[in-house]
C-alpha positions as CSV (number, residue, x, y, z in Angstrom):
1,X,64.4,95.0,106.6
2,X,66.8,94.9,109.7
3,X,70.1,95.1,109.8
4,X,71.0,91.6,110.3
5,X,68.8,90.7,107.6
6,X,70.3,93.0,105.2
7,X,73.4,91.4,106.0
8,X,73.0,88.1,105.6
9,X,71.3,89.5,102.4
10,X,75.1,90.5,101.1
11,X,76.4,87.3,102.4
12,X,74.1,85.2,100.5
13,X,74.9,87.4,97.3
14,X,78.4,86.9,97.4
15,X,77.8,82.8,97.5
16,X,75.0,83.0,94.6
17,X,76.5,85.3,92.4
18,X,80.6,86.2,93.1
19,X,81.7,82.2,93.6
20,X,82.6,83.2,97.1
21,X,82.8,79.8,99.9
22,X,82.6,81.1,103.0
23,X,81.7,84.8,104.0
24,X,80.7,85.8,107.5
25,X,80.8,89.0,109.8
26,X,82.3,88.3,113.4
27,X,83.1,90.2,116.5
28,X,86.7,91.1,117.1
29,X,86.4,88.8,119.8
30,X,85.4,86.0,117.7
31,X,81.5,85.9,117.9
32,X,79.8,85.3,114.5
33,X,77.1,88.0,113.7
34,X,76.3,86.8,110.3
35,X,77.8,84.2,108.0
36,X,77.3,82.1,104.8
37,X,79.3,79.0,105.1
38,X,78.7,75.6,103.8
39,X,76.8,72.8,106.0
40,X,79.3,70.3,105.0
41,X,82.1,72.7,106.2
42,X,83.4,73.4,109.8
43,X,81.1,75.1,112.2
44,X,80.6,78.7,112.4
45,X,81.9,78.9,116.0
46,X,85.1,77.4,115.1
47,X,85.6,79.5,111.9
48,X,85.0,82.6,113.7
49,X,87.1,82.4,116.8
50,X,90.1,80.9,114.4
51,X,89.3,83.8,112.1
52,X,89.2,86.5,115.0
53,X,92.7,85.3,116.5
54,X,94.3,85.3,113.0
55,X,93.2,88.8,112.5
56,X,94.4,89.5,116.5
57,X,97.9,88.4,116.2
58,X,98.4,90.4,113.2
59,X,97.7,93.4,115.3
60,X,99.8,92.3,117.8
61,X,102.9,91.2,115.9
62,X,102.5,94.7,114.5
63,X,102.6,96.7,117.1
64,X,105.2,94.9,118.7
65,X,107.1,95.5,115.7
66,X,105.8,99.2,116.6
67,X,104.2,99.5,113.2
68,X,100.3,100.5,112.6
69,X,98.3,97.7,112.9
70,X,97.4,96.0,109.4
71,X,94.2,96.6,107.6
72,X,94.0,93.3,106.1
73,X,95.3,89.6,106.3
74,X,95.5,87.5,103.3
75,X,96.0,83.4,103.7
76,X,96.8,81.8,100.4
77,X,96.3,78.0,99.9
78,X,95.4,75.6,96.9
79,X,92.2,75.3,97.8
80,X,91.5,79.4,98.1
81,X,92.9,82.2,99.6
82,X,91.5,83.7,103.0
83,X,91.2,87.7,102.9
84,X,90.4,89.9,106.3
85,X,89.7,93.1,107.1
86,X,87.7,95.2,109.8
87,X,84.4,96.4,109.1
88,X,84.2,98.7,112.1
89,X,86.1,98.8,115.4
90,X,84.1,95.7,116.6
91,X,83.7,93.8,113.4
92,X,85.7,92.3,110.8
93,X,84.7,90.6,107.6
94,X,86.2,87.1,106.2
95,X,85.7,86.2,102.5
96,X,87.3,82.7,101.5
97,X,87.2,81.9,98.1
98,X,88.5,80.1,94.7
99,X,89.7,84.0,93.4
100,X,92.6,86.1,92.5
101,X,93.7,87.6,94.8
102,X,93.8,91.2,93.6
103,X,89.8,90.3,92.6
104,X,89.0,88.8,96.0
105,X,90.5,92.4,98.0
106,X,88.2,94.0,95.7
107,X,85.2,92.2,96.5
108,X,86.2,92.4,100.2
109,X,86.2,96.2,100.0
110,X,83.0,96.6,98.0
111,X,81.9,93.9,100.7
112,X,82.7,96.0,104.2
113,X,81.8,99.1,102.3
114,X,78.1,97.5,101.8
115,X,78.0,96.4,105.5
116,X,79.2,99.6,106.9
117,X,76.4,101.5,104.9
118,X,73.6,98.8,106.4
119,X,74.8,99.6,109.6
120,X,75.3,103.0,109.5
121,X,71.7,103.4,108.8
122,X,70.8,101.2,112.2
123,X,72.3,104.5,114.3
């Protein structure tokens, strides 16, 4: 199974069996790589880029501020909450879901650990 396959594999899990709405991997650029998002939703490309630049100005407020960059954004709404993190130094991961938030960090953790194993076999 490639690694895009295995992927999408994780993705797909997360929708079937953790209740999670949207999951994708994207570039830090805003490319999406792979992504499980609903057809009645937006579109992928527009998810991603937004997505990307959240996670960007994060960084940059932070350093500005001449902190560390942060390891994760968090978006809370009454429709779900929007969690963030980097995968690798080229990829980050976005979960959107109906969760608590403590329970949906947990999944996003267990989530880029997952990824970072599939791809660490590709090497």
């Amino acid at each position: 199974m490639s690694a895009e396959t295995a992927i999408k594999q994780i993705l797909s899990n997360l929708r079937d069996l953790k209740g999670v709405s949207i999951s994708a991997v994207i570039s830090k650029n805003g490319i999406p790589l792979a992504w499980e998002i609903p057809s009645s939703g937006h579109q992928i490309e527009t998810f991603a880029t937004l997505s990307a630049t959240i996670l960007g100005a994060s960084e940059v407020v932070y350093s500005g501020l001449g902190f560390k960059v942060p390891n994760l954004v968090i978006i809370e709404g009454n429709d779900g909450t929007f969690v963030a993190r980097g995968v690798t130094s080229k990829a980050i991961l976005v979960l959107v879901a109906k969760k608590d938030q403590s329970e949906l960090i947990d999944l996003l953790d267990k989530t880029a650990d997952e990824i970072r194993e599939v791809l660490s076999y590709g090497k």
